[in-house]
Residue frames relative to the residue before (quaternion, step in Angstrom):
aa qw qx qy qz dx dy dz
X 1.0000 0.0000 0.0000 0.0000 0.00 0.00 0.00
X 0.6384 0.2452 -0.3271 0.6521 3.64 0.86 -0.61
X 0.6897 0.2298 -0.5638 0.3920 3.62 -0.76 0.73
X 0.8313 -0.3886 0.2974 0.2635 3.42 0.34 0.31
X 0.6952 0.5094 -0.2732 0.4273 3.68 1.22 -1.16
X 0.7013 0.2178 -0.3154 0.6010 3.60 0.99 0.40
X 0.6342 -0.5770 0.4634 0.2240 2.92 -2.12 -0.11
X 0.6313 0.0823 0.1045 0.7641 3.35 1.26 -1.80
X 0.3298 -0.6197 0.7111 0.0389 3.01 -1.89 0.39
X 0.0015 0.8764 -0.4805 0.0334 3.44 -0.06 0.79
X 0.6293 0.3080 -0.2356 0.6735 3.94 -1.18 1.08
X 0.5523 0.4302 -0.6855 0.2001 3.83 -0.23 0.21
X 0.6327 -0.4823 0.4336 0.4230 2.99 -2.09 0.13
X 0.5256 -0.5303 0.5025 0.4359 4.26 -0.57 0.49
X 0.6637 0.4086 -0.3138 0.5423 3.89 0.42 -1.20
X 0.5670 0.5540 -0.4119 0.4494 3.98 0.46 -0.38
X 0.5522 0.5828 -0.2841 0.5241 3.58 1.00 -2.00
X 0.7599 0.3364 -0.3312 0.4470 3.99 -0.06 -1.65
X 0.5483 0.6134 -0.5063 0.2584 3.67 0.45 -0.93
X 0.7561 0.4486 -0.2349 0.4146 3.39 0.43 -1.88
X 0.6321 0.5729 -0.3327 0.4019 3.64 0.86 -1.03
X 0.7034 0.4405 -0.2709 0.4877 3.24 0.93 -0.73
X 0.6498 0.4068 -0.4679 0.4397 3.74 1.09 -0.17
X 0.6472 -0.4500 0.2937 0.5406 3.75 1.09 -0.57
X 0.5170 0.6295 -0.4850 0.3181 3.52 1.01 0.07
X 0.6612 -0.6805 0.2902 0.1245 3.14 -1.55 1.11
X 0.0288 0.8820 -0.4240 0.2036 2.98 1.63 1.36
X 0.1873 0.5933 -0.7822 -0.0335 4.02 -1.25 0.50
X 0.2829 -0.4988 0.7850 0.2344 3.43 -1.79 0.65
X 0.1383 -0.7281 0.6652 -0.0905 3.11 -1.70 1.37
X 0.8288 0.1391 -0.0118 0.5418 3.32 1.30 -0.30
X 0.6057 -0.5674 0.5480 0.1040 3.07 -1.48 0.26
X 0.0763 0.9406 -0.3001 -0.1392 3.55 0.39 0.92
X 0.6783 0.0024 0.1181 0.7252 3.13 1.99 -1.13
X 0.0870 -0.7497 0.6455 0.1172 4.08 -0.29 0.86
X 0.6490 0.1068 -0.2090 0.7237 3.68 -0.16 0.70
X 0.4271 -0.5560 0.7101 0.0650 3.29 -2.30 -0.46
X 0.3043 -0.7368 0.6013 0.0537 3.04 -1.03 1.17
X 0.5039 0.6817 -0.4542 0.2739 3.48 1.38 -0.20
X 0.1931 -0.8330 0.4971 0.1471 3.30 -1.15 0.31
X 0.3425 -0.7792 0.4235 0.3100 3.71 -0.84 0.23
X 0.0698 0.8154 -0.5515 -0.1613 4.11 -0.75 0.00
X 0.1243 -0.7066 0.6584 0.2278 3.06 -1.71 -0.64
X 0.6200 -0.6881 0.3028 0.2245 3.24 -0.95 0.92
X 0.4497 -0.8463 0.0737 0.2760 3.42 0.20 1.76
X 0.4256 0.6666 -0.4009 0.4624 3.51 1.56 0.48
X 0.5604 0.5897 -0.4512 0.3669 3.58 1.64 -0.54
X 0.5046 -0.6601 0.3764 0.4098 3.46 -1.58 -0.88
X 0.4699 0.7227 -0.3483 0.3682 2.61 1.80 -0.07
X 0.1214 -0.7949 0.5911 0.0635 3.56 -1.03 1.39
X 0.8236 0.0961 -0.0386 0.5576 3.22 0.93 -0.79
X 0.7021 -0.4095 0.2406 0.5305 3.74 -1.40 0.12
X 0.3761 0.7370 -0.4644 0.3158 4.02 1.33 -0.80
X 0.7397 0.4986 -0.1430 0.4287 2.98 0.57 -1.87
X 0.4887 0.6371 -0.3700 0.4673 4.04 0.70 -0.30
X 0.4869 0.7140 -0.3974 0.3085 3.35 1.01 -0.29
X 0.7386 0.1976 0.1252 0.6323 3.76 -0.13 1.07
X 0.7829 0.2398 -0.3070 0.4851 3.51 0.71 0.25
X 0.6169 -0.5913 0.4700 0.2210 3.37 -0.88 0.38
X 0.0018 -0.8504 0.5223 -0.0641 3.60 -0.33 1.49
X 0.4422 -0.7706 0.3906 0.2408 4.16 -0.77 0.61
X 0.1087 0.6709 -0.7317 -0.0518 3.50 -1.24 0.44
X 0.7524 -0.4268 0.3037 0.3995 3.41 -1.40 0.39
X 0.8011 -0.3222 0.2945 0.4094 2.85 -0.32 -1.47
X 0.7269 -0.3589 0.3095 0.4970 4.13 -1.14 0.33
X 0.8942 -0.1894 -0.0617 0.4010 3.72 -0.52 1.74
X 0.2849 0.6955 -0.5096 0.4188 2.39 1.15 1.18
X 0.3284 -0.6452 0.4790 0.4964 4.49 -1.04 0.90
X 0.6967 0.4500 -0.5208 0.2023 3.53 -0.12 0.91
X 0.3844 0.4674 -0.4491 0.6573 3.15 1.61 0.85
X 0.6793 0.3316 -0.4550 0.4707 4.12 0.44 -0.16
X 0.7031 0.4198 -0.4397 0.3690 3.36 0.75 -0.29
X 0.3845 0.6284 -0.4599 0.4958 3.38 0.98 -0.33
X 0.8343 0.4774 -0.1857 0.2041 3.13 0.01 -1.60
X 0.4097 0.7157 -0.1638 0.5414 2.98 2.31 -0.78
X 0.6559 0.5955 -0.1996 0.4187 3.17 0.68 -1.30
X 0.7861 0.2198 -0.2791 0.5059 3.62 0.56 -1.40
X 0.5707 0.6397 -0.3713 0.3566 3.74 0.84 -0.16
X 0.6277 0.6333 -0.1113 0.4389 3.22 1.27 -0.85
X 0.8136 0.4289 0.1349 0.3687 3.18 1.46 -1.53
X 0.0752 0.9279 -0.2013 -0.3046 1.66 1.93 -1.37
X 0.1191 0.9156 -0.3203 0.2119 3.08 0.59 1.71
X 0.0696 0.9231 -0.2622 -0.2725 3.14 -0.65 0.05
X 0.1191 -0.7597 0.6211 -0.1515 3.16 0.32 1.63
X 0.3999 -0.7007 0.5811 0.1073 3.24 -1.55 0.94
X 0.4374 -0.6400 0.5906 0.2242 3.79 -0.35 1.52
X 0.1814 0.5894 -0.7858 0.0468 3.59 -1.80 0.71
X 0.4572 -0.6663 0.5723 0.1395 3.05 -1.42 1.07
X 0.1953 -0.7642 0.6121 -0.0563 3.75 -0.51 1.45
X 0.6034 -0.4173 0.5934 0.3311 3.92 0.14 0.05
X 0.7275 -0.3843 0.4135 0.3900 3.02 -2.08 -0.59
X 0.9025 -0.0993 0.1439 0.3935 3.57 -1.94 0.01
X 0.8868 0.2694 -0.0317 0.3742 2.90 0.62 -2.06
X 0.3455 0.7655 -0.3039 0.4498 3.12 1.50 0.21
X 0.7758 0.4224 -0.0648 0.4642 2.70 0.45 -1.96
X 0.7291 0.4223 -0.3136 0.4379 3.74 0.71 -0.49
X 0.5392 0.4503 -0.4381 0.5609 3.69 1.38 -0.14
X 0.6639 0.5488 -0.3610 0.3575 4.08 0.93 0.11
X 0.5408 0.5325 -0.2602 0.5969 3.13 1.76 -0.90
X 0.7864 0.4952 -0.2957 0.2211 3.08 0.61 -1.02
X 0.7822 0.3241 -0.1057 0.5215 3.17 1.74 -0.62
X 0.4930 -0.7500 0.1888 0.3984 3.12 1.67 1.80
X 0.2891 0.7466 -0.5277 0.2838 3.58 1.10 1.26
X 0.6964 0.1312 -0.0431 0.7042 4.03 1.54 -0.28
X 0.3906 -0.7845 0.4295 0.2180 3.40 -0.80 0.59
X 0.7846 0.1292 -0.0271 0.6058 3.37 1.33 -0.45
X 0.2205 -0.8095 0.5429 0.0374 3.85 -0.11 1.28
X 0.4036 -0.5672 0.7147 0.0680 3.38 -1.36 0.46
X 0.2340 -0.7221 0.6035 -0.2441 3.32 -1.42 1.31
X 0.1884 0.6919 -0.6967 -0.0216 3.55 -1.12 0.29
X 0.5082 -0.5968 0.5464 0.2950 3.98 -0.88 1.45
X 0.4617 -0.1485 -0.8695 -0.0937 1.33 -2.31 1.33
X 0.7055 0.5955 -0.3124 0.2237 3.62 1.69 -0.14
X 0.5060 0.3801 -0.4454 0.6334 3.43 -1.14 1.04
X 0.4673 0.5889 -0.6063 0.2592 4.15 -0.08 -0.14
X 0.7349 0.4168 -0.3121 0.4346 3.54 0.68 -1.48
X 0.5752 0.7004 -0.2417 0.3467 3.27 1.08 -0.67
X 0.5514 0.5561 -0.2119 0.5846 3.08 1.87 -0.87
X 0.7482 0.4293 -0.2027 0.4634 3.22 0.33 -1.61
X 0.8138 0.2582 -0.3174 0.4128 3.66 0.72 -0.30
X 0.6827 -0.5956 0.2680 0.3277 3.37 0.81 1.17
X 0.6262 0.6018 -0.3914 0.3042 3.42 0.25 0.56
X 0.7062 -0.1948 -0.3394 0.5900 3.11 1.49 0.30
X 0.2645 -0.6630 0.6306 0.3046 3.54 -1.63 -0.72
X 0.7471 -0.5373 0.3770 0.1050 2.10 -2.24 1.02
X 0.2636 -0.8508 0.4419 0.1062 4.06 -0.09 1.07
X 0.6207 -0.0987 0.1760 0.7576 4.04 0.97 -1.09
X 0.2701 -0.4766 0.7985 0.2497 3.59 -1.99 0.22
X 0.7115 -0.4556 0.4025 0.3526 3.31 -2.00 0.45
X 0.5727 0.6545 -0.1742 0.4619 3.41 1.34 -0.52
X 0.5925 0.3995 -0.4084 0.5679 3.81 0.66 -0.35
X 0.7016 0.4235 -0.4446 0.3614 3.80 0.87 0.46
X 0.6222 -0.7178 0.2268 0.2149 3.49 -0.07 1.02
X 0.7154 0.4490 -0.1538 0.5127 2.84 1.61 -1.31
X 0.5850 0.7169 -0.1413 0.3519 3.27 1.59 -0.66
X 0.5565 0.4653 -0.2580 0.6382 3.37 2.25 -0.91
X 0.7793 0.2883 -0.3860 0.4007 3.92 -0.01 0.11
X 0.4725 0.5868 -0.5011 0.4257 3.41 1.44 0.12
X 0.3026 -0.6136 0.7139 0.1493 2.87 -2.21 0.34
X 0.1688 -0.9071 0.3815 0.0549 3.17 0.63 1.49
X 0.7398 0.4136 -0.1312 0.5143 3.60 1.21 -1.22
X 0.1311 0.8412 -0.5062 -0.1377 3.69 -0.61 -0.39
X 0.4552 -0.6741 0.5011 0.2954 3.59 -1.09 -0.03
X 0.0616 0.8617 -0.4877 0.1261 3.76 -0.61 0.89
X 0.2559 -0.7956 0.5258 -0.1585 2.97 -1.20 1.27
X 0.5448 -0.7229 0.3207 0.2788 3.74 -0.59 1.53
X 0.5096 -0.7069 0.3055 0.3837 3.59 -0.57 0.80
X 0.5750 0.5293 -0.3358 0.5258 3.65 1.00 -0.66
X 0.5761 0.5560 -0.3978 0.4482 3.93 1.22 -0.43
X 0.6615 0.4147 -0.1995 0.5922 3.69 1.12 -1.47
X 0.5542 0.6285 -0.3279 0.4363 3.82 0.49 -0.44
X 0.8307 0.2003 0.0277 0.5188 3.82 0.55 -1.89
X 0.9097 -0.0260 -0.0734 0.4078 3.40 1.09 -0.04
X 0.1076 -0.9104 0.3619 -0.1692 2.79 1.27 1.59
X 0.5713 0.4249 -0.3724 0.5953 3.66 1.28 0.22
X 0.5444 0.5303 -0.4426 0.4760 3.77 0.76 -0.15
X 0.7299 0.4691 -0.1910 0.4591 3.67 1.22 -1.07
X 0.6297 0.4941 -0.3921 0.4534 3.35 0.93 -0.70
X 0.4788 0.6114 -0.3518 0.5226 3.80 1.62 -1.44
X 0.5061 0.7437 -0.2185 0.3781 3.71 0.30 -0.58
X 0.8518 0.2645 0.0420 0.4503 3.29 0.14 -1.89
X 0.5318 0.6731 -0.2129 0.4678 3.16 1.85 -0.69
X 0.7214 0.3787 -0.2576 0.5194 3.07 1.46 -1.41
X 0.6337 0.4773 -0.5048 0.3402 3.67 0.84 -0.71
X 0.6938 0.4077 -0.4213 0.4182 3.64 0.42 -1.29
X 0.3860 0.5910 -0.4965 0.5053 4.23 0.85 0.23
X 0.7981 0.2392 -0.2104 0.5115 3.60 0.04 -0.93
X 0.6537 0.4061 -0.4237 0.4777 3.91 0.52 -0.03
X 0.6390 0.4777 -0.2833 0.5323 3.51 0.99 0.35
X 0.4577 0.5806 -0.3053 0.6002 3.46 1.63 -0.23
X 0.7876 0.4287 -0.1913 0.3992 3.46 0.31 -1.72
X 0.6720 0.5083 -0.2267 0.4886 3.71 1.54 0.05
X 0.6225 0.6218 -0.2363 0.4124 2.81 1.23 -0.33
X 0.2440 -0.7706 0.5826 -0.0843 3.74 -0.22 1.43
X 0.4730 -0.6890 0.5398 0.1008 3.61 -1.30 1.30
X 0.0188 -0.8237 0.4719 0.3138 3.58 0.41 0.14
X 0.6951 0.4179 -0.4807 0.3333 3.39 0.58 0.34
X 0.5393 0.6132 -0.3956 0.4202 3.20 1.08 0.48
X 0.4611 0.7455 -0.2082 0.4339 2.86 1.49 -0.85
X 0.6027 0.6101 -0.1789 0.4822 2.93 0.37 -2.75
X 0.8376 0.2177 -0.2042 0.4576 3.90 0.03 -1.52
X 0.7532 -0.4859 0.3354 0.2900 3.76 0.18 0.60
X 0.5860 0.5875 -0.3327 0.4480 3.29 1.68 -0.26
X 0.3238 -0.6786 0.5956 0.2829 3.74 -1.50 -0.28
X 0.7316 -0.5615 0.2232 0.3158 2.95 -1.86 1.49
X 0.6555 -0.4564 0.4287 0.4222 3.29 -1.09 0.11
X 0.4621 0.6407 -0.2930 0.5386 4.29 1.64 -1.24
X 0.6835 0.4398 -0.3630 0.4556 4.06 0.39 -1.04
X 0.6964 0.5708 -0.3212 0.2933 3.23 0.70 -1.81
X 0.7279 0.5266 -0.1783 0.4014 3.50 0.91 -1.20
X 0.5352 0.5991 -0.3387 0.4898 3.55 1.49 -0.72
X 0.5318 0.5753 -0.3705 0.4989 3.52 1.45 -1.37
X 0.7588 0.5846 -0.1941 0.2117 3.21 -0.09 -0.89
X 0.4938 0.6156 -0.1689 0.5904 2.77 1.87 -1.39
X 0.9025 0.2577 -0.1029 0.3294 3.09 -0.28 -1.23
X 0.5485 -0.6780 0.3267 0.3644 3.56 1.63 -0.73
X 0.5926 0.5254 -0.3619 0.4917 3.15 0.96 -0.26
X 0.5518 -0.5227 0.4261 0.4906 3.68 -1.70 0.32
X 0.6289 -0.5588 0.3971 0.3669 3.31 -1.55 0.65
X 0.4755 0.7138 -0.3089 0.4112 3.99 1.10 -0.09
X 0.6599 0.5217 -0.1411 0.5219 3.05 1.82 -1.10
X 0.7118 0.4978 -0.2376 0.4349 2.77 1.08 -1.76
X 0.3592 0.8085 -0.2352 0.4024 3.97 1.57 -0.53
X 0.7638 0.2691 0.0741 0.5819 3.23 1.09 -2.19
X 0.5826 0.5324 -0.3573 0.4994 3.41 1.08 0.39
X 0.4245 0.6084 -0.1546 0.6525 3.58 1.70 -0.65
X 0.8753 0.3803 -0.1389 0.2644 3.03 -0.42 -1.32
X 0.8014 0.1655 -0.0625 0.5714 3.26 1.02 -1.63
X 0.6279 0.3669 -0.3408 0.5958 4.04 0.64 0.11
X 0.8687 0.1806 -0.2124 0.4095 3.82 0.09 -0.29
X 0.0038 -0.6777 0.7321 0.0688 3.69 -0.19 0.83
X 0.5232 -0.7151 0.3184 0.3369 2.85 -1.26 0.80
X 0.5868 0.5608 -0.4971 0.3068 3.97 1.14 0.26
X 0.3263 0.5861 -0.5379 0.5106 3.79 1.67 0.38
X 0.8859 0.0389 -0.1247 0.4451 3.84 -0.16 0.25
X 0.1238 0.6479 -0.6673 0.3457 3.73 0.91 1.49
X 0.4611 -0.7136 0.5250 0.0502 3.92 -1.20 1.10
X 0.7549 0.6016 -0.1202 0.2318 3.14 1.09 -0.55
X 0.6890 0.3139 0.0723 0.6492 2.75 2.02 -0.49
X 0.2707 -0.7824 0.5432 0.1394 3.37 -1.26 1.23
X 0.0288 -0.9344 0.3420 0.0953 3.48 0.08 0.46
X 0.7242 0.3641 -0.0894 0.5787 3.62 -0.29 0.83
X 0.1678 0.9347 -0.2692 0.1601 3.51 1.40 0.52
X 0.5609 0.6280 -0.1366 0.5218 2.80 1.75 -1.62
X 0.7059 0.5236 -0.2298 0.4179 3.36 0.62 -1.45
X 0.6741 0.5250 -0.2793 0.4383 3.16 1.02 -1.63
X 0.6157 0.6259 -0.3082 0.3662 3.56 0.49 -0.87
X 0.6554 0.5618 -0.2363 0.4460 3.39 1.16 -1.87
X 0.8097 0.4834 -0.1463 0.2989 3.33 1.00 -1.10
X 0.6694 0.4553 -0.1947 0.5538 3.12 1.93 -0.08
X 0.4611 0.4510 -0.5630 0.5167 2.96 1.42 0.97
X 0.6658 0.6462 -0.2668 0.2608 3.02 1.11 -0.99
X 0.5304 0.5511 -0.2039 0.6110 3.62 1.59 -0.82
X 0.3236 -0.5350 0.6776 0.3872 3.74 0.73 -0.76
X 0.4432 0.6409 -0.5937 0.2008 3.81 -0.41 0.62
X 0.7729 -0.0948 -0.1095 0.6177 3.04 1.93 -0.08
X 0.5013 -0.7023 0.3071 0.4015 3.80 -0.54 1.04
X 0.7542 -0.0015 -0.1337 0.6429 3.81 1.03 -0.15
X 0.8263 -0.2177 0.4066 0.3233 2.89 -2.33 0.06
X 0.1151 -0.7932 0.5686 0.1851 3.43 -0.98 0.79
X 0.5047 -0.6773 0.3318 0.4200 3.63 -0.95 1.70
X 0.7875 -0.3099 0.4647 0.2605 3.05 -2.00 -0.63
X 0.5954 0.5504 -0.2276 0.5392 3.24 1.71 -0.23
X 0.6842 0.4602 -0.1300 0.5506 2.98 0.80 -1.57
X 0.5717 0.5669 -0.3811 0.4546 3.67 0.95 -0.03
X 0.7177 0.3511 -0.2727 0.5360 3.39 0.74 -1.55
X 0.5029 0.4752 -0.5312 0.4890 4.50 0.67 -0.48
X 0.6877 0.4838 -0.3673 0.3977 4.06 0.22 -0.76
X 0.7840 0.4426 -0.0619 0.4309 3.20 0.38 -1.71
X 0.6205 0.4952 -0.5513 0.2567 4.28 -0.41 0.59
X 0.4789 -0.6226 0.5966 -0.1645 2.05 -1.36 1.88
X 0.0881 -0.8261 0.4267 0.3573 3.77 -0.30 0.65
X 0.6594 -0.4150 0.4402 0.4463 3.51 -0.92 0.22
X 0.2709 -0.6253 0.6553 0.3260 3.81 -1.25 1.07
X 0.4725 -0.5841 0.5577 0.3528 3.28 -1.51 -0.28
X 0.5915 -0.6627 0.4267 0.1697 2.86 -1.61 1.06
């Protein structure tokens, strides 16, 4: 996205978004991607590790450098004050072939992956991204878009946001007469499908990890904090002004 070969960038970490902006890259936040986190953390149920306590001394996963699963981590040992030792594992499936072969002690996870994994006993679930206080009023993820993109064709982008906050309004949207008869919406059936899992799953993946204000576009939330915390990481050497916010941050207006 900052060289040009895309348009939007979608799911970065916000503290990632300020990093680059702050080195000169042609970063604009345009969206809202995730305000909390559905991610989750485990260990593999033969470990001892039950809870984040237990992490002490052991070696816990986040994707990748600025990425919000390294702030949430990071959240975590502040919070807890812990002292588990971040390691960057990659993605989902990565990360569970590390846990799994006592290569990280605690892995990191975002639903539908790792459910069956749950349900078939092999590991469990230790903390959600949520049991971290600071972590529910953040906007941890965001959606972004190359400045010369928002600059030269700022109706392609606005056309865009229309359609996403369209389809997050789709994916909520329940049949009551399907419902009424015990069945699921026609919006679930197709997510199943998408993603692979049975549509029962795909139901409880919805239901209990995504409300639907964990992925509302419209709004950055928790800014201050964020900001405080990317000086603090070193994601950026100071505080970015009140200017340099609003050049980073536009968001277009939904329609009324």
């Amino acid at each position: 996205m900052i060289a040009g070969a895309a348009e939007f960038g979608i799911a970065v970490g916000t503290q990632g978004a300020m990093a680059a902006y702050a080195k000169g890259a042609p970063v604009r936040i345009i969206g809202a991607e995730a305000t909390g986190a559905a991610d989750y953390w485990y260990a593999r149920t033969t470990s001892p590790i039950k809870t984040l306590a237990d992490t002490n001394g052991r070696t816990i996963a986040f994707s990748t450098q600025g990425s919000s699963t390294q702030s949430i981590v990071r959240a975590f040992i502040d919070e807890f004050k812990l002292t588990a030792r971040p390691m960057s594992t990659g993605n989902p499936a990565a990360t569970l072939t590390a846990v799994m072969t006592n290569q990280v002690d605690v892995g990191w996870a975002s639903p539908p992956f790792g459910l069956r994994e749950i349900d078939a006993g092999q590991i469990r679930v230790i903390a959600r991204a949520t049991d971290s206080a600071l972590v529910r009023g953040q906007t941890v993820r965001v959606l972004v878009a190359n400045a010369d993109t928002l600059a030269k064709r700022k109706d392609m982008v606005v056309r865009f946001l229309d359609a996403y906050r369209e389809t997050v309004d789709l994916m909520y949207h329940n049949d009551p007469g399907d419902l009424m008869s015990g069945g699921l919406s026609e919006i679930i059936r197709e997510y199943a499908a998408f993603v692979g899992v049975p549509p029962a799953m795909a139901l409880r993946v919805r239901d209990e990890f995504f409300p639907k204000n964990l992925v509302n576009p419209d709004e950055i939330s928790g800014l201050d904090s964020l900001v405080k915390e990317a000086v603090n990481l070193k994601f950026i050497d100071r505080p970015l002004t009140a200017a340099q916010l609003t050049e980073l941050i536009q968001i277009p207006p939904r329609k009324k």
